[in-house]
N, C-alpha and C positions, 0 to 999 in steps of 0.2 A: 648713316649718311644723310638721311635726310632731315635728321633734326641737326646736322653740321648745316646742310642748303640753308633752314631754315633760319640759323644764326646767323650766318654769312649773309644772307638778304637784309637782315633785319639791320648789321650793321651796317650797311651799306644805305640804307636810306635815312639811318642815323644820321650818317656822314653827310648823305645829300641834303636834307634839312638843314643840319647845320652850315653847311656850304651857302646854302640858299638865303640866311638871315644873318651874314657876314655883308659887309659893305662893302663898294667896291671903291679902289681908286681911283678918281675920273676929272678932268678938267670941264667936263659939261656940268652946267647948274645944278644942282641936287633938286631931283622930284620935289612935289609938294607931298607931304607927308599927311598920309591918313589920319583920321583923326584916332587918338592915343586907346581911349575907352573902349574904341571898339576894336582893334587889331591885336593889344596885349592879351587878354582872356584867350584866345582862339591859340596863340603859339605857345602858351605854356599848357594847355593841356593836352598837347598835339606832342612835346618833349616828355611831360609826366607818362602818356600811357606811351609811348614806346621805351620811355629806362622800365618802366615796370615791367614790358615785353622782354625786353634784355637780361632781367632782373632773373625773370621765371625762366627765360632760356639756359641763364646761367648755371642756374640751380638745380634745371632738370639734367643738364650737360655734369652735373658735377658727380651726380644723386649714377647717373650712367656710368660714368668712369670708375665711382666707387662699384658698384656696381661689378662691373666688367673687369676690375683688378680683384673682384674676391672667386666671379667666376672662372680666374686666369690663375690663383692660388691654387682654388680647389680641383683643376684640371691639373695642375703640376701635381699637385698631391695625388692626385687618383694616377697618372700615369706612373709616379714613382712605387707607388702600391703596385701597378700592374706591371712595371720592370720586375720589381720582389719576387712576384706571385708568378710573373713568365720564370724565372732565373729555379726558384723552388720548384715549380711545378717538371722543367726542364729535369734540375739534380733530382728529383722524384721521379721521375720517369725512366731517368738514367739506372737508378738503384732497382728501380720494380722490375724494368727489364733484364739487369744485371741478376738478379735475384732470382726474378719467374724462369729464366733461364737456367740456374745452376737448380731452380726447383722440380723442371723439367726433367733434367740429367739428374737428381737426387731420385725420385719418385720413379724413373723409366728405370735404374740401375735397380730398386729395391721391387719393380715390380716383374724386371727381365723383359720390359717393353721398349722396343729401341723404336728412336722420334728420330734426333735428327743425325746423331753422334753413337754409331754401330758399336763400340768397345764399350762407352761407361755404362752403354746401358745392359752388358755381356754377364756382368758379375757382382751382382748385389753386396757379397762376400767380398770385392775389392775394392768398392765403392760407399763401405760403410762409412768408414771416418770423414771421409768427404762429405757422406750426406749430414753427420754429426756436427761440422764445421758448418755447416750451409744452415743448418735447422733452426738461428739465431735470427738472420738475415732473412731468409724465409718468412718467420713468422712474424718478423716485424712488418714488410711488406706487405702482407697476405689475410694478414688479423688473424689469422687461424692457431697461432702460438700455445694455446693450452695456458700451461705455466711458462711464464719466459725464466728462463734461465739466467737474469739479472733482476732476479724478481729482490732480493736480499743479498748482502753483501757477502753471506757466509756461502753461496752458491757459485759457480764457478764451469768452466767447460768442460763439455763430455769428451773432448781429446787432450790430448797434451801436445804443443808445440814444440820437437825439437829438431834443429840443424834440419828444416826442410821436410820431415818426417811426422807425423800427427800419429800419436801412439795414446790408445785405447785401452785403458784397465776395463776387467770386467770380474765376473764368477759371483760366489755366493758362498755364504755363512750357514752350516747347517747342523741342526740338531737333531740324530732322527733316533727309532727304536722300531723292531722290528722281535715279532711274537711268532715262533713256530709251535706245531702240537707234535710233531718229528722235528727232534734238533740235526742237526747237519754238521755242527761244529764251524761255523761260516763267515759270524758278522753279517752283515748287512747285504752281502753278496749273496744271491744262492745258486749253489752248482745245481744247475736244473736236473740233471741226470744222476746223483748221485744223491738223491732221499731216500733214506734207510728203508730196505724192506724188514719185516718181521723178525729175520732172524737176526737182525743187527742189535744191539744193547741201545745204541741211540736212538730205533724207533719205538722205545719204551719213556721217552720221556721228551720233555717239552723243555723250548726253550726262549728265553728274552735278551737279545742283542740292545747293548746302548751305545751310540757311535757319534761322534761328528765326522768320520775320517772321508764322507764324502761330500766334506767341503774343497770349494774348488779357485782357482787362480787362473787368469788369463789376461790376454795381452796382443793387441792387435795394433802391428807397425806398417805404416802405408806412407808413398810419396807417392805425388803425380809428375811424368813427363812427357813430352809435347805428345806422344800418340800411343801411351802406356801407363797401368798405377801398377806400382812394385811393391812388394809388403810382404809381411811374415806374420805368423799365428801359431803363438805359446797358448795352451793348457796342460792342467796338472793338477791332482786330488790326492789326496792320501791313503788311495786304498792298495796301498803294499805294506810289502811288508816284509822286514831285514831279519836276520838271523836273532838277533838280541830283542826282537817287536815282542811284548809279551803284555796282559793287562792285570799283571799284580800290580802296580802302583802310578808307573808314569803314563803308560797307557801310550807309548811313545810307537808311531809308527812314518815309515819313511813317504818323502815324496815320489812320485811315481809321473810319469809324461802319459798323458792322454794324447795330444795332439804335437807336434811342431814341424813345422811348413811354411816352407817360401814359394812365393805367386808373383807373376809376371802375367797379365790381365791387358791384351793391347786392345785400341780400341775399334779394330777391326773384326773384334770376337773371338778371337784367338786367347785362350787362357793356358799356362803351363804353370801346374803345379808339384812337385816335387819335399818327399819330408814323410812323415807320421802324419797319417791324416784316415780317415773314415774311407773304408773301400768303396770303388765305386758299384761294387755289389749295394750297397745302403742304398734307401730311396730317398729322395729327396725333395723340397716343397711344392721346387718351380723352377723348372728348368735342370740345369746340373752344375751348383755352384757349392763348392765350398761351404761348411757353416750353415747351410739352409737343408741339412738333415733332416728328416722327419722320423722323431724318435718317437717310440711308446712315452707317453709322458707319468709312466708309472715310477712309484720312490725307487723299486728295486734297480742298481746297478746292473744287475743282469740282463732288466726289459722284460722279456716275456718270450715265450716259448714260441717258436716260428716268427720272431725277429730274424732278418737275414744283416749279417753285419760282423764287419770285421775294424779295428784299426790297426795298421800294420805300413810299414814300408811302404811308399806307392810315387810312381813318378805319372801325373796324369795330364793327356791333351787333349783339350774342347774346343770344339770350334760353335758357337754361338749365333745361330741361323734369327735376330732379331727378337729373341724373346720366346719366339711361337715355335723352334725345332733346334735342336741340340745334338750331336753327334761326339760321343768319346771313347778316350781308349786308356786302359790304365794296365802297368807294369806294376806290381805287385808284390812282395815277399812271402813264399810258401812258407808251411809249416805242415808236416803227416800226422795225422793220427791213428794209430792203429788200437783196436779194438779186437774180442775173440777172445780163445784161449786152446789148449790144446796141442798148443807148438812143437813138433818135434825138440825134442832136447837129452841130454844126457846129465844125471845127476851124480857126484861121489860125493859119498857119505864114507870118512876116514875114522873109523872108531882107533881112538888115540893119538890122531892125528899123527898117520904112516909117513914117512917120509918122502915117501913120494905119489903122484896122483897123476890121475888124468888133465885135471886141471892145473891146481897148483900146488905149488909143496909146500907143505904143513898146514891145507886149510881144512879145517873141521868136514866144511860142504862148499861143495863149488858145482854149477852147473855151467854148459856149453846148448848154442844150437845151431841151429845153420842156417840163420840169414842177420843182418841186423839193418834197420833206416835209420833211428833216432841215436846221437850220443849223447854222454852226458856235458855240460857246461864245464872249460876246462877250468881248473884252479886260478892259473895265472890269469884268463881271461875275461870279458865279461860277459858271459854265460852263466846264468845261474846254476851253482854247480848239485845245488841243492835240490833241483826241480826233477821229479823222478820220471816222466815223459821224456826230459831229454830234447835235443835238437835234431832237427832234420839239416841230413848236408843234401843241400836242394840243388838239384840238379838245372832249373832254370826256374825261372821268377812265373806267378800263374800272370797269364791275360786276361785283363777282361775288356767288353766290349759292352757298346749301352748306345741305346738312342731315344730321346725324351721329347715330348711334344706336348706342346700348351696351346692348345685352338683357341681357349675361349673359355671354354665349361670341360672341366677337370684337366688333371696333368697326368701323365699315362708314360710306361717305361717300359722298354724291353732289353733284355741286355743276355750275356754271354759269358760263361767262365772256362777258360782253357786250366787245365793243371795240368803237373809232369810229374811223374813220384820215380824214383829209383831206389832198389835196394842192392845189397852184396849179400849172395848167398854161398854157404862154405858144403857143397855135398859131401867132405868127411869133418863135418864140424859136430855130427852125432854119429859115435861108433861105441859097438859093445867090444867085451873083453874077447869074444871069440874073433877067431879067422873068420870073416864072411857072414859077420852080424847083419852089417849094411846091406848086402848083396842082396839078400833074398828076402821074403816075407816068413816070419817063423814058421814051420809046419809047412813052409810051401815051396812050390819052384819057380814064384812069380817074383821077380828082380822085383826091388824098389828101387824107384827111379827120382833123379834127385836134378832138373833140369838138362836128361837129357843123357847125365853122364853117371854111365852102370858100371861096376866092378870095378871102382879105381881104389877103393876102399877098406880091402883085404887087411890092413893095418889096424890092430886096435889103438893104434895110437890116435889120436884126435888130430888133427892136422888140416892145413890150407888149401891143400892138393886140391884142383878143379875150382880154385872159389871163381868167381865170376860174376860180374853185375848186371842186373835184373832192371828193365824200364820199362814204363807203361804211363799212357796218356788217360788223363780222366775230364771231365766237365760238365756244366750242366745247361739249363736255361731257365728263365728267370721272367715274368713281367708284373709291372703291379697299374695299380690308378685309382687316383683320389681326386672324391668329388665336394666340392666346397655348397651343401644348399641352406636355402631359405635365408639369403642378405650374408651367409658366410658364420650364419649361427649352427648350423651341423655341420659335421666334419663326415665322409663314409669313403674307407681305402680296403681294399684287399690286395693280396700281395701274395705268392705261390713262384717256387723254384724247385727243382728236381735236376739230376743228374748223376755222375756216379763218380767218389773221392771227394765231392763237395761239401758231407755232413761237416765242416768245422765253422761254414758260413752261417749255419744256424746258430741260434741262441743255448740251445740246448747242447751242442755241440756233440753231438753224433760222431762216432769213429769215421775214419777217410777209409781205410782199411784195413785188410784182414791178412795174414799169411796161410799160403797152403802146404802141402807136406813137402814140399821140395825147395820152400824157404819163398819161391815168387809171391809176388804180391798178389792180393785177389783187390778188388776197388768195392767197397761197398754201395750199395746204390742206395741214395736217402730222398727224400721230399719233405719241404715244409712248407706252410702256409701260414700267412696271419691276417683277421680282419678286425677293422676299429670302427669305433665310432665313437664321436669327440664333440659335447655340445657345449657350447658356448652362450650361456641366455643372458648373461651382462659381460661386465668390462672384468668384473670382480670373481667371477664364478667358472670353471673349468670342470663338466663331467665327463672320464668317458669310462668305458669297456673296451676291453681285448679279450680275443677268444683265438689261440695260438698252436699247432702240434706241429712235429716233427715224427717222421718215419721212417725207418733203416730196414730194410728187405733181407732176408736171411745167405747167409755165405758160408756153409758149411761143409767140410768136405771128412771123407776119412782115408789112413793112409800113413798117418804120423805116428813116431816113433817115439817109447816115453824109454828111455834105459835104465837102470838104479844100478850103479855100482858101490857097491861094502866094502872098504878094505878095513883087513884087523891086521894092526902089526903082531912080530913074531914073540910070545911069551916063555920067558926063562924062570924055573923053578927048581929050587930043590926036593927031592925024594928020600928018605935016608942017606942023605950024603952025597947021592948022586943028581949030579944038572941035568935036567929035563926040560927040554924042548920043545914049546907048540909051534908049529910053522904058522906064517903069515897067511891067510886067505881072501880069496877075493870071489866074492860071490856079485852074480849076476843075474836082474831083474831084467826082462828082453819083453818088450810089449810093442809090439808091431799091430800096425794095422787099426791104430786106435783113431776117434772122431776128435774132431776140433773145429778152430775156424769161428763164424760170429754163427751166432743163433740155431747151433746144430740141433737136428728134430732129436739125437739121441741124446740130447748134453742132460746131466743130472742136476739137478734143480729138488731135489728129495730136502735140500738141508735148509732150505730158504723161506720156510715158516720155523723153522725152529732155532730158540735163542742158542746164541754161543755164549762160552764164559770166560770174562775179560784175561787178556794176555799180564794184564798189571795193574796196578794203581791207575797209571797216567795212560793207559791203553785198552778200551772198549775192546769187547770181543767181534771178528768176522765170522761170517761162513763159509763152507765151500759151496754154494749157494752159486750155479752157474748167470744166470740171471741177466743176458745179453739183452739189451734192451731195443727193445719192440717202436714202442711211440710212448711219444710225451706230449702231454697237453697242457695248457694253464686258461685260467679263464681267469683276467679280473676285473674289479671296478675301483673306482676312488673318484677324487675329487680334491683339486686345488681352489684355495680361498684367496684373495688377495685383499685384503684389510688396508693394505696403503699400497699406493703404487703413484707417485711422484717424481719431483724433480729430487730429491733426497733419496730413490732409489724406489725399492719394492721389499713388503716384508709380506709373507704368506704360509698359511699353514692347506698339508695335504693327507690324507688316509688312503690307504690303500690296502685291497683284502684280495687274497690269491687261491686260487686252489687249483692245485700242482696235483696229476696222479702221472705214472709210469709203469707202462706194461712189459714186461719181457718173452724173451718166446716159450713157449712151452715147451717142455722135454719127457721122454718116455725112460729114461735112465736112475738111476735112485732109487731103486721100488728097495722096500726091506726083503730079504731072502725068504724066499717062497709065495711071493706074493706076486702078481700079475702086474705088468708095466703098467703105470700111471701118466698122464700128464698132467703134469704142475705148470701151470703158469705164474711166476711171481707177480704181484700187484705191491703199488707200495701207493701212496696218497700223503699231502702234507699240507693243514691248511693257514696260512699265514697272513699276518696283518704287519704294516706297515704304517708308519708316523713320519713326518718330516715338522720342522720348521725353519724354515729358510731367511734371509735376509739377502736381497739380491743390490749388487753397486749400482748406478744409477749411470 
């Protein structure tokens, strides 16, 4: 403005100068005129230095304006840069927020810590695929991405998009072999309770399993809706096994379901799960979700001895108190085990196969007793008909109960198993050939009593008469807790359950029960325990130790009846011409008053160091080696390697070395004749290594 004044003045006196040496029009005389010399010099240079004023005005006004139009460019430019850079910064912020939010709800749901949204953050287990989908976005916003998942064209998303539903391959490729110095006949499985003592032919030799059949397959289907994620969870490995399974050539064994379950996860914490799923006996990481199991992470599919754990039928509700306390309750599908031996029974043995029997007509040998809980799987059905345990017709589903809390520092469980057993017992399902076998005790006048009901049994015939069903309630308690120190590089959980019918919950699987001499059921009482420790000193490296037993307390009783019935049909011969006649007879074994039941102090166990001699070719020899088992322990160590673990997945190799022994009870029975009662305890021991190589999906 003020170099405009200064133009504007300047021209302005321009102007008046020039005005000023303009002539005017006038009818008065014209002045007399200066003289010429001296007035011209003064007005031209009084014109020269004001254009030359004008001149530099002009030029400094021009030098301005350029000037002023490059600093009006470059402010348009900087503004348009800073519309961009608002407009970006805004869609950046929109996405960071959009992001740190579902990063929030990914991270709260995986860690069972609920912020601002009660349900996602309930079930890490329903909210995986969502964090899978999220974990892109995430780490583009966040820088923390690791490997992005578009790192190369040949890589691709950890879900599958279909119709609304984000569905999750998973499992693992494996190669494994396992070395016993006692073979078991098993594969890669081992029946913890069932390692040859001494007198068996297979603990005279060593064996090497080579398997892949516990590679595995799964499948995790999820949708979210407005206040709920819905979804279902397949697994499945190859360790069964069909009638025609054999490993002469194709080595061909069938699929089998581990896991299948559908889930309905609202986000008020409320989870209903329903299917084949891991009991909620099993412990689990954090909280009590689905899928976040905490298994022995040993090769064996077994796990380890005083593992508590079942997969079975299970319809289960939790309710999800924010991450930090959990409360649930799960319906379950029984199954009995009975264990012992002993049992009252009646045995015919038909030399020539009589025509007619106690049991059945024309069978060589048949035996009867008088109670039954397990049948066998029917034909037409899908029970497996082959399985010689048999099914339980269960009389109601077991309960259990569980409450988990996560303060802070460790996660800690208490929980609760109801079970229901029922059997049918027949009191003339064991009768001898006399009047009043049943009645009495041989040699005495003391009735045998068969639930209650005496003398109805006068019949040698075998029969229904009195049968009646038999029920009884069993169950146990249970807590464990795991502590995560030093940054989450050691792992330390112990774990302890006891109760009575509950041995099937163990690893080792313990009998549930036992029968007494009147066919009722006895519950056996069991306890097991397992403690770990699990350290982790890289990303790549995984050691731990398990030190595990299970214990069965003795159920013994005496009182049982063993019967041996002969029959010889009637022989026709000739003498000199004449037909001679041997009558049919029936001779009768009557053993009243005899012991059984699990771990009786008088059971005989004499035969259970010494070998028996095979039944056949294709058939190792047993003993009569009573050998009810006592406790079972396993201790082992290993270590998983992981050499790659990527966006391409994980490949790892692991060792594993066990040492399994088994004590049963001792017995004062078996002594050789003439000799003083002994007690034998059988011991059996088996020490076993383990291999894996794995390839896991990514």
């Amino acid at each position: 403005m003020n170099k405009l004044a200064a133009l504007t003045l300047s021209l302005f006196l321009v102007c008046g100068t020039a005005l000023a040496d303009t002539p005017k029009d006038s009818d008065a005389p014209a002045a007399k005129p200066k003289p010429a010399a001296t007035a011209k010099p003064t007005a031209e240079k009084s014109s020269a230095e004001i254009a030359a004023e004008v001149e530099a005005l002009r030029q400094a006004l021009q030098s301005q304006q350029e000037e002023l139009n490059l600093l009006k460019e470059e402010l348009a430019k900087r503004d348009r840069q800073i519309d961009a850079a608002r407009e970006e910064a805004a869609t950046a912020n929109s996405r960071a927020a959009e992001a740190s939010s579902k990063a929030t709800e990914a991270v709260a749901t995986s860690t069972a810590a609920k912020s601002d949204t009660v349900a996602l953050n309930s079930s890490v287990a329903a909210l995986k695929t969502s964090n899978d989908t999220l974990a892109l976005s995430v780490a583009n916003a966040t820088g923390n991405s690791g490997e992005s998942q578009l790192q190369s064209s040949d890589d691709g998303p950890a879900t599958i998009r279909y119709k609304g539903v984000n569905i999750t391959p998973g499992g693992f490729l494996a190669a494994e072999t396992v070395y016993r110095n006692r073979a078991t006949s098993s594969d890669i499985n081992t029946p913890l309770t069932s390692i040859p003592y001494t007198a068996s032919d297979l603990a005279h030799l060593g064996e090497n399993a080579f398997t892949g059949r516990q590679s595995r397959i799964s499948m995790l289907v999820q949708g979210k809706l407005a206040a709920a994620t819905i979804g279902g969870y397949y697994e499945a490995d190859f360790l069964g096994a069909g009638t025609t399974s054999n490993n002469r050539q194709s080595n061909s064994y069938v699929l089998r379901q581990r896991q299948a379950f559908a889930q309905a996860a609202f986000d008020n914490g409320w989870i209903f799960t329903g299917g084949q799923q891991w009991s909620l006996a099993t412990e689990t990481k954090k909280g009590m979700f689905n899928r976040q199991e905490d298994l022995p992470a040993v090769i064996d599919p077994q796990y380890n001895a005083g593992f508590t754990w079942a997969r079975q039928y299970g319809f289960r509700v939790v309710k999800d108190f924010g991450g930090k306390f959990a409360l649930g309750m799960s319906v379950e599908g029984p199954q009995a085990t009975i264990g012992g031996r002993g049992f009252s029974s009646v045995t015919t043995i038909n030399d020539g196969a009589a025509p007619a029997t106690i049991v059945t007509s024309g069978a060589t040998t048949g035996q009867t007793g008088n109670f039954f809980i397990n049948a066998p799987g029917a034909g037409g059905g899908l029970y497996n008909a082959f399985d010689a345990n048999g099914y339980t017709v269960n009389k109601a589903p077991d309960l259990i109960f569980k409450a988990a809390a996560d303060p802070g520092f460790g996660h800690y469980e208490l929980f609760g198993i109801v079970s229901f057993f029922r059997d049918r017992i027949y009191p003339c399902g064991v009768v001898g050939t006399n009047a009043g076998d049943s009645d009495y005790i041989a040699g005495t006048t003391t009735l045998v009593t068969y639930n209650g009901y005496n003398g109805a049994c006068a019949s040698t015939t075998v029969s229904a008469v009195g049968a009646t069903n038999s029920s009884t309630t069993g169950g146990g308690l249970g807590a464990s807790a795991l502590w995560s120190l030093f940054g989450k590089k050691l792992d330390f959980g112990v774990k302890g359950v006891a109760g009575d019918g509950i041995g099937r919950y163990g690893s080792a699987q313990l009998a549930d029960a036992t029968a007494r001499p009147d066919g009722t059921l006895s519950l056996i009482r069991t306890a097991h325990g397992l403690g770990r420790l699990e350290w982790h000193p890289n990303r790549k490296l995984d050691v731990y130790g398990y030190y595990g037993l299970e214990y069965a307390w003795r159920a013994g009783y005496q009182g049982y009846e063993a019967i041996t019935i002969t029959k010889t049909p009637a022989i026709n011969y000739l003498v000199g011409g004449v037909l001679t006649t041997v009558p049919a007879t029936t001779t009768t074994s009557f053993k009243a008053n005899q012991i059984g039941g699990y771990g009786n102090v008088a059971a005989n166990n004499f035969a259970c160091a010494t070998e028996a001699v095979p039944t056949n070719d294709f058939n190792p020899g047993s003993s009569s080696c009573a050998g009810d088992v006592r406790v079972v322990q396993e201790g082992s160590l290993g270590f998983w390697y992981k050499f790659y673990q990527g966006s391409k997945g994980r490949m790892q190799f692991g060792v594993q070395y066990s040492y399994l022994w088994k004590d049963a009870y001792s017995g004062t029975g078996g002594a050789p004749s003439g000799s003083a009662p002994i007690s034998i305890g059988p011991k059996a021991v088996d020490n076993m290594l383990f291999t894996s190589f794995r390839y896991y999906l990514p």
